[in-house]
Every structure is written in C-alpha cells, then in structure tokens.
Biopython code that builds the backbone (N, CA, C, O; Angstrom):
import numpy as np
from Bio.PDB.StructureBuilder import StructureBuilder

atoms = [
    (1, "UNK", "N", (-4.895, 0.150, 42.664)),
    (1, "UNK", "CA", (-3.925, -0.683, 43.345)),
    (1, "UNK", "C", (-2.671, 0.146, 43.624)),
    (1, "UNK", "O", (-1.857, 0.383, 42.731)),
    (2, "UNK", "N", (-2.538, 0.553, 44.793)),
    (2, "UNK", "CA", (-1.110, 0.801, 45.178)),
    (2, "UNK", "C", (0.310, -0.377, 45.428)),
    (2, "UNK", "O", (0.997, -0.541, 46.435)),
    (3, "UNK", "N", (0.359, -0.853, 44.482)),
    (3, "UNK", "CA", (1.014, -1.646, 44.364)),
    (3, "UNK", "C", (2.367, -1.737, 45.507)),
    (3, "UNK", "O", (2.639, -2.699, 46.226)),
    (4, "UNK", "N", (3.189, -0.246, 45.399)),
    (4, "UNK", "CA", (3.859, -0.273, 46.207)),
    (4, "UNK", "C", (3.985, -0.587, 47.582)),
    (4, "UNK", "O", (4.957, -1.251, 47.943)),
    (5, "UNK", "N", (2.732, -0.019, 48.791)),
    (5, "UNK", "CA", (2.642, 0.212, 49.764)),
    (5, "UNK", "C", (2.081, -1.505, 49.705)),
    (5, "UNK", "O", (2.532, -2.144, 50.655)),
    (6, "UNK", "N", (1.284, -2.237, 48.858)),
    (6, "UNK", "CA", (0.803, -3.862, 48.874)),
    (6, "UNK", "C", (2.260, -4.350, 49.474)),
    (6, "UNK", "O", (2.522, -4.726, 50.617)),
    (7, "UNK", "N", (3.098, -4.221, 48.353)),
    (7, "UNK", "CA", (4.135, -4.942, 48.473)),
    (7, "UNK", "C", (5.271, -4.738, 50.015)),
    (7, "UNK", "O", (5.765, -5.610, 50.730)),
    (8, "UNK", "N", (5.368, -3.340, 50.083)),
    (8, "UNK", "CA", (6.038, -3.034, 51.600)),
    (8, "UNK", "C", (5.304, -4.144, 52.885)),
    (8, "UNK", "O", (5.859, -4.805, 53.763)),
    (9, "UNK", "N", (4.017, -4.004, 52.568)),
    (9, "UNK", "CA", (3.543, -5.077, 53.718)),
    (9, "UNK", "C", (3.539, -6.586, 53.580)),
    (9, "UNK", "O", (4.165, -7.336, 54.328)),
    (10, "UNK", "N", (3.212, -6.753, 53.138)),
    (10, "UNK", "CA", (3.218, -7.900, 52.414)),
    (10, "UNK", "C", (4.883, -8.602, 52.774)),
    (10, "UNK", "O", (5.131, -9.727, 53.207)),
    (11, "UNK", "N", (5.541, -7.846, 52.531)),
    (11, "UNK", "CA", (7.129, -8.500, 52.440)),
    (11, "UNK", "C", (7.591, -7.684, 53.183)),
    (11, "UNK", "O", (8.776, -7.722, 52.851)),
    (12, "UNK", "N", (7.477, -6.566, 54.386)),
    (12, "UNK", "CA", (7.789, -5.658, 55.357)),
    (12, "UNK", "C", (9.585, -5.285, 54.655)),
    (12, "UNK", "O", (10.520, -5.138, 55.442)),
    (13, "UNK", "N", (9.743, -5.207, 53.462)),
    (13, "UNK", "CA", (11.283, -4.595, 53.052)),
    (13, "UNK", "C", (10.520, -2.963, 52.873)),
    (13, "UNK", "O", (9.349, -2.769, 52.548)),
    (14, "UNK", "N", (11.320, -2.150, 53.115)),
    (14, "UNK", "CA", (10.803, -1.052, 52.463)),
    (14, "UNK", "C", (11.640, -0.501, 51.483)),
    (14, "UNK", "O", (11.040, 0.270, 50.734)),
    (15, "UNK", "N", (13.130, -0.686, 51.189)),
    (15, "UNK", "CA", (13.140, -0.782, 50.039)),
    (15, "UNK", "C", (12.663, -1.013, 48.859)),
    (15, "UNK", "O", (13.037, -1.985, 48.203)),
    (16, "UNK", "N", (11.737, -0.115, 48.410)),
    (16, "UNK", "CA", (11.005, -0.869, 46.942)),
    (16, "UNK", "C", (10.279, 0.187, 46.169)),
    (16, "UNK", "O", (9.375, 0.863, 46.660)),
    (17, "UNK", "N", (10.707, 0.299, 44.957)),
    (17, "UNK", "CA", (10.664, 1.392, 43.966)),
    (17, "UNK", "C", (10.175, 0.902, 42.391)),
    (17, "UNK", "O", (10.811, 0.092, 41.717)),
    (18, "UNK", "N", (9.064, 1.487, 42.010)),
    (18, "UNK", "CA", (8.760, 1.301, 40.394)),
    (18, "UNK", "C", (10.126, 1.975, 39.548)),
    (18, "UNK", "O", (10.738, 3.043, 39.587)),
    (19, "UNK", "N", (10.228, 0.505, 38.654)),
    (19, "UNK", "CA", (11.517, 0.947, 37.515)),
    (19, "UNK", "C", (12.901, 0.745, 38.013)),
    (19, "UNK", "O", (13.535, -0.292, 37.813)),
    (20, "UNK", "N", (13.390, 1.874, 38.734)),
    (20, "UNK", "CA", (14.921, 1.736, 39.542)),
    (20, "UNK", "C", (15.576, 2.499, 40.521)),
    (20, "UNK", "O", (15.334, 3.587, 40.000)),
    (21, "UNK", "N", (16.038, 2.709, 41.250)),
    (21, "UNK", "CA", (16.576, 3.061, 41.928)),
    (21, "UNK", "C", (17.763, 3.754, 41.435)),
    (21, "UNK", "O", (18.551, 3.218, 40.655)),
    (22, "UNK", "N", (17.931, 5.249, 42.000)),
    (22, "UNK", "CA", (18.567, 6.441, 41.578)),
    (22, "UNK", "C", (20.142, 5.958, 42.092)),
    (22, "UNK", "O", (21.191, 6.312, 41.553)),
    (23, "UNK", "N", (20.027, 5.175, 43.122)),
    (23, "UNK", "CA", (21.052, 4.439, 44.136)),
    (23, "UNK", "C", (21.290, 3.146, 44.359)),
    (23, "UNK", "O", (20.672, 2.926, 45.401)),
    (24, "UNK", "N", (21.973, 1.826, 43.913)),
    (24, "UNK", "CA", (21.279, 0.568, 44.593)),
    (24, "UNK", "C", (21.489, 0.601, 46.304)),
    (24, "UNK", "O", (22.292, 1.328, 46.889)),
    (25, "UNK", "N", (20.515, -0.418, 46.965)),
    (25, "UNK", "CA", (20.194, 0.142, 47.922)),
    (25, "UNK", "C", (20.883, -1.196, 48.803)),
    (25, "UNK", "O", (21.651, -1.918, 48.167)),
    (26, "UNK", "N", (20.683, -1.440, 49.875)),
    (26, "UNK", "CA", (21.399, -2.580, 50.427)),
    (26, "UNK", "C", (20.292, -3.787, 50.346)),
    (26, "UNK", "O", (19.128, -3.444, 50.142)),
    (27, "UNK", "N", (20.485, -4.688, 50.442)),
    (27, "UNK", "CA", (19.984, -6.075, 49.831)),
    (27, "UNK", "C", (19.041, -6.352, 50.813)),
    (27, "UNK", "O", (19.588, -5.701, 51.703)),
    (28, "UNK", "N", (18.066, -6.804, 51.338)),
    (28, "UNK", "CA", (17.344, -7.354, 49.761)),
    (28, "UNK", "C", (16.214, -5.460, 49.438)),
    (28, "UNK", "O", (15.880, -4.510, 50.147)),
    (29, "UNK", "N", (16.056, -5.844, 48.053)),
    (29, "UNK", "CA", (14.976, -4.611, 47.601)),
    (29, "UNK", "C", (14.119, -5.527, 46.288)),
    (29, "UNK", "O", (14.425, -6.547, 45.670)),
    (30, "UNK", "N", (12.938, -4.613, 46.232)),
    (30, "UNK", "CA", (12.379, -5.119, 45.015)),
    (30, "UNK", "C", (12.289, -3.700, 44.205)),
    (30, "UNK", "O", (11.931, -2.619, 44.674)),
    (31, "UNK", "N", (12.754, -4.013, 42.721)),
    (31, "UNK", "CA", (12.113, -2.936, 41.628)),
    (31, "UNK", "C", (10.994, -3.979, 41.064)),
    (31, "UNK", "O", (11.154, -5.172, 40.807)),
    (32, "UNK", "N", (9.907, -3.250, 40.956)),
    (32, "UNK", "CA", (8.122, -3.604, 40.056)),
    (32, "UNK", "C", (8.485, -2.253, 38.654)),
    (32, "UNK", "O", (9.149, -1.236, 38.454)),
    (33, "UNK", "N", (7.513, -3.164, 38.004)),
    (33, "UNK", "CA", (7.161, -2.066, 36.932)),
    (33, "UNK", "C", (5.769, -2.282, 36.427)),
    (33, "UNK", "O", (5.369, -3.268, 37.047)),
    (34, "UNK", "N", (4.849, -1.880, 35.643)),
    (34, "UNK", "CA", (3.685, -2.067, 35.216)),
    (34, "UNK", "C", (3.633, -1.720, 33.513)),
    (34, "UNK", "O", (4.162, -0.710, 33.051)),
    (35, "UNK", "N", (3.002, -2.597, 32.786)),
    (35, "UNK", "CA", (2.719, -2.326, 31.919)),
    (35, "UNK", "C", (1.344, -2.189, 31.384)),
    (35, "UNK", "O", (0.746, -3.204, 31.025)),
    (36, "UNK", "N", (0.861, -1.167, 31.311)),
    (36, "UNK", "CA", (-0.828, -0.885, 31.391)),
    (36, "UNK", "C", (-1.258, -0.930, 29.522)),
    (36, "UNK", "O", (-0.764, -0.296, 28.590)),
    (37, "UNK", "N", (-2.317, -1.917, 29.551)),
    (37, "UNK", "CA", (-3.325, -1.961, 28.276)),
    (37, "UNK", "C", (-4.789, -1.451, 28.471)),
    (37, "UNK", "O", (-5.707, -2.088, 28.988)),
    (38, "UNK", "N", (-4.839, -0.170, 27.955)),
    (38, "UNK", "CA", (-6.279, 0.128, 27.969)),
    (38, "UNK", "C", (-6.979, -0.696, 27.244)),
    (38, "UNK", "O", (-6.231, -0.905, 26.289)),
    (39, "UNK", "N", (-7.976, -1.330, 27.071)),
    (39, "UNK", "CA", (-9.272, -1.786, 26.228)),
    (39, "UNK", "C", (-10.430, -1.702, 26.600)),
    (39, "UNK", "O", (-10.792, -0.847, 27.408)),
    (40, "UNK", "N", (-11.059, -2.402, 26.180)),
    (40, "UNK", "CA", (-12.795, -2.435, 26.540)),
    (40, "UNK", "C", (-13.818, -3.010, 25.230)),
    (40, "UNK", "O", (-13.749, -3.810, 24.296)),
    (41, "UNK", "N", (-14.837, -1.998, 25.857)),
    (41, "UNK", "CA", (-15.726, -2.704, 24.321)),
    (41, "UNK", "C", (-17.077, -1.690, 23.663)),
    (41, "UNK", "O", (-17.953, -1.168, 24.352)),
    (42, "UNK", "N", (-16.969, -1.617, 22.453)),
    (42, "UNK", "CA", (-18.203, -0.546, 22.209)),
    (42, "UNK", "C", (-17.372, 0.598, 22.132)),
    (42, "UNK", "O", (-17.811, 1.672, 22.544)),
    (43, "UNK", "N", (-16.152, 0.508, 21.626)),
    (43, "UNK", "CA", (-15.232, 1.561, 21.447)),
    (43, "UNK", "C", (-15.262, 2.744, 23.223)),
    (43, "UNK", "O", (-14.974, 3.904, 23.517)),
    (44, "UNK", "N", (-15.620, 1.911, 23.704)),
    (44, "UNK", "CA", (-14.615, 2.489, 25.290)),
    (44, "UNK", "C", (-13.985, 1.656, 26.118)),
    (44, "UNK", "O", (-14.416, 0.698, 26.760)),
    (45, "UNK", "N", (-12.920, 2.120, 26.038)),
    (45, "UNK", "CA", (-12.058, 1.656, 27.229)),
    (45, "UNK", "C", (-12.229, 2.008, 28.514)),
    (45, "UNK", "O", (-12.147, 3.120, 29.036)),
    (46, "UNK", "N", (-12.499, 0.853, 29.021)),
    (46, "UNK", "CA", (-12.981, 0.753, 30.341)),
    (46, "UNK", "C", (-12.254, -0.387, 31.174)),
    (46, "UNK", "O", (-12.527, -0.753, 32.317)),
    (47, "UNK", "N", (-11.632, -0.684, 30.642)),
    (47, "UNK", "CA", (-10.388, -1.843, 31.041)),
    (47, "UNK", "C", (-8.915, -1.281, 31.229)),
    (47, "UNK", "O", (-8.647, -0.194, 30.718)),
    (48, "UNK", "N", (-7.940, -1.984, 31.950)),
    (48, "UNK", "CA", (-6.902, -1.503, 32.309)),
    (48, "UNK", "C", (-6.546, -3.072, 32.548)),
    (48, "UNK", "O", (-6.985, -3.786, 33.449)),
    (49, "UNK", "N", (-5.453, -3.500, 31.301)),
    (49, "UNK", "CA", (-5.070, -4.858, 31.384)),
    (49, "UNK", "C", (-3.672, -4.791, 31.750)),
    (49, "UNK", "O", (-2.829, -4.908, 30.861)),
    (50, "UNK", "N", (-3.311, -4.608, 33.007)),
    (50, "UNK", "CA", (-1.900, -4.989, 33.520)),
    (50, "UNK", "C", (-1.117, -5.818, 33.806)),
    (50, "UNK", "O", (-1.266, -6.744, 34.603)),
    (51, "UNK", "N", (0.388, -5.377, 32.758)),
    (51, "UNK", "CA", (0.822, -6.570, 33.706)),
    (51, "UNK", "C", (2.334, -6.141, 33.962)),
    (51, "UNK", "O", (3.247, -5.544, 33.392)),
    (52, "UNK", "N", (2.026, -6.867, 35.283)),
    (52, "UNK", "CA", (3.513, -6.489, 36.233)),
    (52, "UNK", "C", (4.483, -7.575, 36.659)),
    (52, "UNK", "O", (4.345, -8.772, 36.909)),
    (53, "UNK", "N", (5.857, -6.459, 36.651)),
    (53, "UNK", "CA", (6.686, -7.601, 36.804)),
    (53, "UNK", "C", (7.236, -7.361, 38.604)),
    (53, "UNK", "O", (7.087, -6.390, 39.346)),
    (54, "UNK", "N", (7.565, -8.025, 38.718)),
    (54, "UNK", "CA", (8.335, -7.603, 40.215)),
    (54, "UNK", "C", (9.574, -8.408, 40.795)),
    (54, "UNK", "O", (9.521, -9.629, 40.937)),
    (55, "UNK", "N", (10.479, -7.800, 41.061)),
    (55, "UNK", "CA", (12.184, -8.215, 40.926)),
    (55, "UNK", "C", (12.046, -8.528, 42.025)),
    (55, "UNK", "O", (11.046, -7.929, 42.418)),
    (56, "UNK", "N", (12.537, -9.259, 42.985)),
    (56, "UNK", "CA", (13.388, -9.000, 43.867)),
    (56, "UNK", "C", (14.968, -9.573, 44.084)),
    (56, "UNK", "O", (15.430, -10.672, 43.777)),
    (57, "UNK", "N", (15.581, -8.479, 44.693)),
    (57, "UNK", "CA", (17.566, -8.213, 44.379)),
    (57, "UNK", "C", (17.650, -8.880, 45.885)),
    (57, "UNK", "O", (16.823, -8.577, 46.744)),
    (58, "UNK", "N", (18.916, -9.989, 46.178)),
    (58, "UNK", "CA", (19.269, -9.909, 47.194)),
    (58, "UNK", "C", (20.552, -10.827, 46.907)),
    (58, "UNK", "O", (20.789, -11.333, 45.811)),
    (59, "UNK", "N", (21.425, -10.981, 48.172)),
    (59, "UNK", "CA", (22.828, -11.593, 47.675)),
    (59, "UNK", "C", (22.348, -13.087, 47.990)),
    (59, "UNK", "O", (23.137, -13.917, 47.537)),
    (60, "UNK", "N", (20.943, -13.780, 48.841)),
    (60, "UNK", "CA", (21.202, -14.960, 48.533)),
    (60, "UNK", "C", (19.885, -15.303, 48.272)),
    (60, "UNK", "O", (18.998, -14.454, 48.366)),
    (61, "UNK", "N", (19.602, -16.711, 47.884)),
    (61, "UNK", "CA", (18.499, -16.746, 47.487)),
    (61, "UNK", "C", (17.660, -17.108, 49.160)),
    (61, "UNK", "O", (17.858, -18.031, 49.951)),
    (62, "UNK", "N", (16.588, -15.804, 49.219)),
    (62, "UNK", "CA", (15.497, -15.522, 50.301)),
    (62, "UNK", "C", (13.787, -16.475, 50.071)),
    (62, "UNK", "O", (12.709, -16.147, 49.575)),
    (63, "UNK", "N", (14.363, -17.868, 50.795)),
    (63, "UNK", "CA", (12.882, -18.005, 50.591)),
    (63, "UNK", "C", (11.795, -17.337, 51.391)),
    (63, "UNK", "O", (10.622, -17.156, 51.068)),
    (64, "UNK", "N", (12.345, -17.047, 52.366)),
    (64, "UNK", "CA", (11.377, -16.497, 53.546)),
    (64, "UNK", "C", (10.504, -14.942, 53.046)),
    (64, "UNK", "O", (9.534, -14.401, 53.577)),
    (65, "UNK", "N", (11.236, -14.576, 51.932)),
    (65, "UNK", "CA", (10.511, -13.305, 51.208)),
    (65, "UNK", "C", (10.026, -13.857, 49.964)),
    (65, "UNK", "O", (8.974, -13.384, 49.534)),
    (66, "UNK", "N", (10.706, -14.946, 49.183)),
    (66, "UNK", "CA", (9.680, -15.415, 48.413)),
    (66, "UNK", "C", (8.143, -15.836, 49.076)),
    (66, "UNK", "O", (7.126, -15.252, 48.702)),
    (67, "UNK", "N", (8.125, -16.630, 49.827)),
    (67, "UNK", "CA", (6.897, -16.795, 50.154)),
    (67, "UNK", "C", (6.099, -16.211, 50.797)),
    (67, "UNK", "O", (5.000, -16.695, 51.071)),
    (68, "UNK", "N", (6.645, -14.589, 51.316)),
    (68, "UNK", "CA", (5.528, -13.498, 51.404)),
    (68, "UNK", "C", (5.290, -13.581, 50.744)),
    (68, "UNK", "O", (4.336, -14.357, 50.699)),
    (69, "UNK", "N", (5.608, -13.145, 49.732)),
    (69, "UNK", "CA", (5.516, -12.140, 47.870)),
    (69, "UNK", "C", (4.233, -13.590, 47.646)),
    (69, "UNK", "O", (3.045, -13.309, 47.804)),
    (70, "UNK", "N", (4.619, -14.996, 47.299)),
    (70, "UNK", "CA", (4.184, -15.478, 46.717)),
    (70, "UNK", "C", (2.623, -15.563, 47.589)),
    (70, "UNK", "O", (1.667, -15.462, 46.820)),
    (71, "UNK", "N", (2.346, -15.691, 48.695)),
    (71, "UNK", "CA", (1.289, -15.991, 49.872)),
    (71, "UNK", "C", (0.657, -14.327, 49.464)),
    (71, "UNK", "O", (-0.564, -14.311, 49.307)),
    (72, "UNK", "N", (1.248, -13.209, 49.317)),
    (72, "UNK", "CA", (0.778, -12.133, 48.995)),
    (72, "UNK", "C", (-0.486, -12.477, 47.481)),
    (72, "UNK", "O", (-1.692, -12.238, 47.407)),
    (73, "UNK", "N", (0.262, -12.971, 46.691)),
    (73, "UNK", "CA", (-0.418, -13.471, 45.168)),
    (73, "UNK", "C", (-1.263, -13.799, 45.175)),
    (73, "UNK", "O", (-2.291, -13.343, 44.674)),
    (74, "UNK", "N", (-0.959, -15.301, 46.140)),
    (74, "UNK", "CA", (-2.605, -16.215, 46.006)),
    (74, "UNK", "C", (-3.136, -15.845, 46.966)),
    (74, "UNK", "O", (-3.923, -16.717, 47.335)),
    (75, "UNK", "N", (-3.146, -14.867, 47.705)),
    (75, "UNK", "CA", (-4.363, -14.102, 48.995)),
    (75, "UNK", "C", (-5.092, -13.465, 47.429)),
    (75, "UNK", "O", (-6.289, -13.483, 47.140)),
    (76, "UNK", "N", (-4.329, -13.106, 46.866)),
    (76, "UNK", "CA", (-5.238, -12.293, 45.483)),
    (76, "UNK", "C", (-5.611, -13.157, 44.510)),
    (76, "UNK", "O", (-6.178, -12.835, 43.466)),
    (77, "UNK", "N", (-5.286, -14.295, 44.854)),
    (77, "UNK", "CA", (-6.069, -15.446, 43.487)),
    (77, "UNK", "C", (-5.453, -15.048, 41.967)),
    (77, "UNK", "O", (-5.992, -15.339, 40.899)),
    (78, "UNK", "N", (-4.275, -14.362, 42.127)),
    (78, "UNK", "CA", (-3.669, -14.405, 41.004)),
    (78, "UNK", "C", (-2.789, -14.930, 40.570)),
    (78, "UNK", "O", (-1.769, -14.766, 41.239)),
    (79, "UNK", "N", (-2.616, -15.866, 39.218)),
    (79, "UNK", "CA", (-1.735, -16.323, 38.702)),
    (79, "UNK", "C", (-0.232, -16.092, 38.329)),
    (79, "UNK", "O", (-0.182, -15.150, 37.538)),
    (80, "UNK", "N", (0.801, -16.510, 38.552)),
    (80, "UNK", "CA", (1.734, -16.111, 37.866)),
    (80, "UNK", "C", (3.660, -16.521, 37.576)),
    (80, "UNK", "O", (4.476, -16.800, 38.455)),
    (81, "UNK", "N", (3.731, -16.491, 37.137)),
    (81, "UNK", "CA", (5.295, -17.194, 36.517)),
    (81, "UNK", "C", (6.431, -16.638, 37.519)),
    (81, "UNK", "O", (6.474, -15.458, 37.868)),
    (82, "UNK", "N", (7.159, -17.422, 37.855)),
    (82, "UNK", "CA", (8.396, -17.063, 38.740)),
    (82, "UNK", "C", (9.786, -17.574, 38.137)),
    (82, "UNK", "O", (9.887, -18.749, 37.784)),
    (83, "UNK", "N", (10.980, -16.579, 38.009)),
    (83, "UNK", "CA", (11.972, -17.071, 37.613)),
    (83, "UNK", "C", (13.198, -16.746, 38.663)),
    (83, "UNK", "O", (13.154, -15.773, 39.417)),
    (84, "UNK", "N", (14.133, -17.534, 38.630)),
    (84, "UNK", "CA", (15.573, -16.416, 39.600)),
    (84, "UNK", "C", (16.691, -16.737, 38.224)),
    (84, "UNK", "O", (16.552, -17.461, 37.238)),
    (85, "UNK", "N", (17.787, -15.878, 38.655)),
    (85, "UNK", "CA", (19.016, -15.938, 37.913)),
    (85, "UNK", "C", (19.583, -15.221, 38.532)),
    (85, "UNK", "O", (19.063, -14.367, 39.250)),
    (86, "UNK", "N", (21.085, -15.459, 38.352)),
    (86, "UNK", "CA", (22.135, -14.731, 39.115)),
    (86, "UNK", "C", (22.511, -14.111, 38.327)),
    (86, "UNK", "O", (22.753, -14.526, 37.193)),
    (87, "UNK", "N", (22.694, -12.723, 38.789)),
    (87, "UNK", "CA", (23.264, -11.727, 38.603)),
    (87, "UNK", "C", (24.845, -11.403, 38.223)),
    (87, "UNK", "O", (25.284, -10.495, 38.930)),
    (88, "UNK", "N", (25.345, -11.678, 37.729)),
    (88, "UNK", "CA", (27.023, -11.502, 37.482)),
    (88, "UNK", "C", (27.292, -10.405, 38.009)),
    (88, "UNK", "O", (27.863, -10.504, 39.096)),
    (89, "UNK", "N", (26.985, -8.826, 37.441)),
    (89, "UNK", "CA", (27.384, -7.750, 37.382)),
    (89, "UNK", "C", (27.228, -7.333, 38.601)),
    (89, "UNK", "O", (28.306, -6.922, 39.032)),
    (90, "UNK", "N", (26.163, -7.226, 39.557)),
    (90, "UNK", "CA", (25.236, -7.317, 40.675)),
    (90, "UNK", "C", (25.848, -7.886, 42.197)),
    (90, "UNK", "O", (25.917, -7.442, 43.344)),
    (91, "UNK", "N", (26.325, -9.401, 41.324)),
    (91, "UNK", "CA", (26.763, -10.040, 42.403)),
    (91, "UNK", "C", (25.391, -10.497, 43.225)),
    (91, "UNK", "O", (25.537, -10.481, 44.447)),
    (92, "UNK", "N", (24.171, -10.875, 42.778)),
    (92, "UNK", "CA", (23.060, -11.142, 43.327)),
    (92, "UNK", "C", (22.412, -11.917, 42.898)),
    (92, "UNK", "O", (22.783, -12.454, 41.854)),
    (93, "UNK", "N", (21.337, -12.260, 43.431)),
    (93, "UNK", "CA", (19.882, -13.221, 42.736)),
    (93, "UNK", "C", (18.659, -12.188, 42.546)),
    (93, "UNK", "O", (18.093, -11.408, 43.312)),
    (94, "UNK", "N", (18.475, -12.578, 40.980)),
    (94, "UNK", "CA", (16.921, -11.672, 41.063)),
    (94, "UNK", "C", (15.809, -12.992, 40.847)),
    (94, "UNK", "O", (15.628, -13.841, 39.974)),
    (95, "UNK", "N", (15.335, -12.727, 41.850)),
    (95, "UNK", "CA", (13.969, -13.642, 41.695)),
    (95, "UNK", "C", (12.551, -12.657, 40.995)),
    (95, "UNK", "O", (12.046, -11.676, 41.541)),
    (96, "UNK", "N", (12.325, -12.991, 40.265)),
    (96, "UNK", "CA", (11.341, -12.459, 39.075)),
    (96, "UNK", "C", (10.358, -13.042, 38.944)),
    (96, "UNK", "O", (10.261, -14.159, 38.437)),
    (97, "UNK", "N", (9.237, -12.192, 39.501)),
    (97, "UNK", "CA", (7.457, -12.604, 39.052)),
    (97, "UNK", "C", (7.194, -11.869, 38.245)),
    (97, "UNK", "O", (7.853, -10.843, 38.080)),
    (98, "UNK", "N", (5.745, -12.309, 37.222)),
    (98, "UNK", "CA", (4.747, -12.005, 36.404)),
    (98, "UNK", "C", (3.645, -12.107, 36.405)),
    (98, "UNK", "O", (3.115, -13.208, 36.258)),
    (99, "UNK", "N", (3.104, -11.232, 36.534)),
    (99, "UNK", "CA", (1.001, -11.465, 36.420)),
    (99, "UNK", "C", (0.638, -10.880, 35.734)),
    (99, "UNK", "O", (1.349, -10.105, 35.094)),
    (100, "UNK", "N", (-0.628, -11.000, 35.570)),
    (100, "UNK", "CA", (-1.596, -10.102, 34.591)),
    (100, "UNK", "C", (-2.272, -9.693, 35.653)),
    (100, "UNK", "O", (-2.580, -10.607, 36.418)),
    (101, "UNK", "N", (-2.687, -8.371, 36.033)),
    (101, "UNK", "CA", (-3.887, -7.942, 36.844)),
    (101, "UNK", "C", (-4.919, -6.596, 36.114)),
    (101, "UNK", "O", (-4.687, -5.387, 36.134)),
    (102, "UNK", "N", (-6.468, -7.566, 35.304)),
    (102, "UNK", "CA", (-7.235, -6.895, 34.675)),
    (102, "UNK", "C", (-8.339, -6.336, 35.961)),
    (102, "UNK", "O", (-8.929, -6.895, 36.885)),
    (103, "UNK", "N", (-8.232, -4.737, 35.377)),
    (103, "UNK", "CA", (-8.798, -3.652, 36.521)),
    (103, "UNK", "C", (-9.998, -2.496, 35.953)),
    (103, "UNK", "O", (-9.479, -1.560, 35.346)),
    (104, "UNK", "N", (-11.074, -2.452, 36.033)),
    (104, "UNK", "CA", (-12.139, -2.151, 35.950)),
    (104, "UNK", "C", (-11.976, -0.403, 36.315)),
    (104, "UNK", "O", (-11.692, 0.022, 37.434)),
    (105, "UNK", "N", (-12.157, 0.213, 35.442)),
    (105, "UNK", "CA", (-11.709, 1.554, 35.240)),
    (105, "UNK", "C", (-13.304, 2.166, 35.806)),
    (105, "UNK", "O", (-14.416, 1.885, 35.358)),
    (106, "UNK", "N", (-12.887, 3.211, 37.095)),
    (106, "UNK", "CA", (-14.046, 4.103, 37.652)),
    (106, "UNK", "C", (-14.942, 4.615, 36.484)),
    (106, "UNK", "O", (-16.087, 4.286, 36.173)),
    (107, "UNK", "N", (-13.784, 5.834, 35.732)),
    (107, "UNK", "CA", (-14.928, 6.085, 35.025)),
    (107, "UNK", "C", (-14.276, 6.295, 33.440)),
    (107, "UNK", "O", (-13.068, 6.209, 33.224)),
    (108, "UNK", "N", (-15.260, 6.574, 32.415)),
    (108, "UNK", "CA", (-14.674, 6.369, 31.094)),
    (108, "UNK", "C", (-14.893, 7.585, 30.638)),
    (108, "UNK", "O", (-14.545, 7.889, 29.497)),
]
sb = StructureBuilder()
sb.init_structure("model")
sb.init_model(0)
sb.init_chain("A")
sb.init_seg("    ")
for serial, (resi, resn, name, xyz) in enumerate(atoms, 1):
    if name == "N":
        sb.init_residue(resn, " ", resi, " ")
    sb.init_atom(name, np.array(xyz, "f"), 0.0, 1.0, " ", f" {name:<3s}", serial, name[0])
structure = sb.get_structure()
C-alpha cells in the first residue's frame, strides 16, 4: 500500500507527508503515520497488522475533504474512528482517522 500517493488522489491535496513536515505547509495538509505489527502463525510472520492514523490540518472545518478521505475508506471496506479538535497552538482543526489495515506479507 502506498498509502501516500492513495491519499493524494483520493483527496487531490498534495500536501501530505508520513510523521511531519520539516515546514508547516499552507492549509489544508494531511500528516499519516503507520504503526506496523508483524504476526502470523507456526512461528512465521506472515502478517503485517497496521494501523494508521491520518490527520488532516486545515483552518476550517473541510467537509468536502472529509468525505473524500472518508468515500476513499469505504471504497476499501474499511472500518474506522474519526475525531476533530481544535488546535490552539496551530490555530486549526485536526480531523483525525483510525484503521486497522491487516496485509498479507509476499514472502516470509
């Protein structure tokens, strides 16, 4: 999963970077991150249990990019939790998803 280049289309911002940005960038952008669990079974891991979060920064609240992002999700039949909060420091809204996406490892 190239997560990144998913998300550029999907929501046509191209602002959008795993973790953070060296610069903040002008509004709106998304930072993603991934948190990867190897497992499996029979003592090989052959699983890759991810799960990702994905920000998106903007000064107001964007439904018209929420519901890429979100129409992006369930094109993938995946589940997942959505939060926003304002930003004090920022001066912004981060609207915040969560999924799990379990991924079937080529080879072991």
């Amino acid at each position: 999963m190239n997560l990144e280049e998913e998300l550029k289309q999907a929501t046509e911002i191209e602002n959008i970077k795993e973790n953070k940005f060296p610069k903040t960038p002008p509004f709106p952008y998304i930072v993603y991150a991934i948190r990867m669990n190897a497992r499996g079974a029979d003592n090989i891991n052959n699983l890759n249990d991810n799960t990702i979060a994905i920000a998106l920064y903007d000064n107001k609240i964007n439904k018209i990019i929420e519901q890429k992002i979100e129409k992006w999700l369930n094109k993938l039949g995946i589940d997942y939790n959505k939060d926003r909060e304002w930003q004090d420091e920022e001066k912004c809204y981060e609207t915040y998803y969560e999924f799990n996406k379990l991924e079937k490892k080529e080879e072991c």
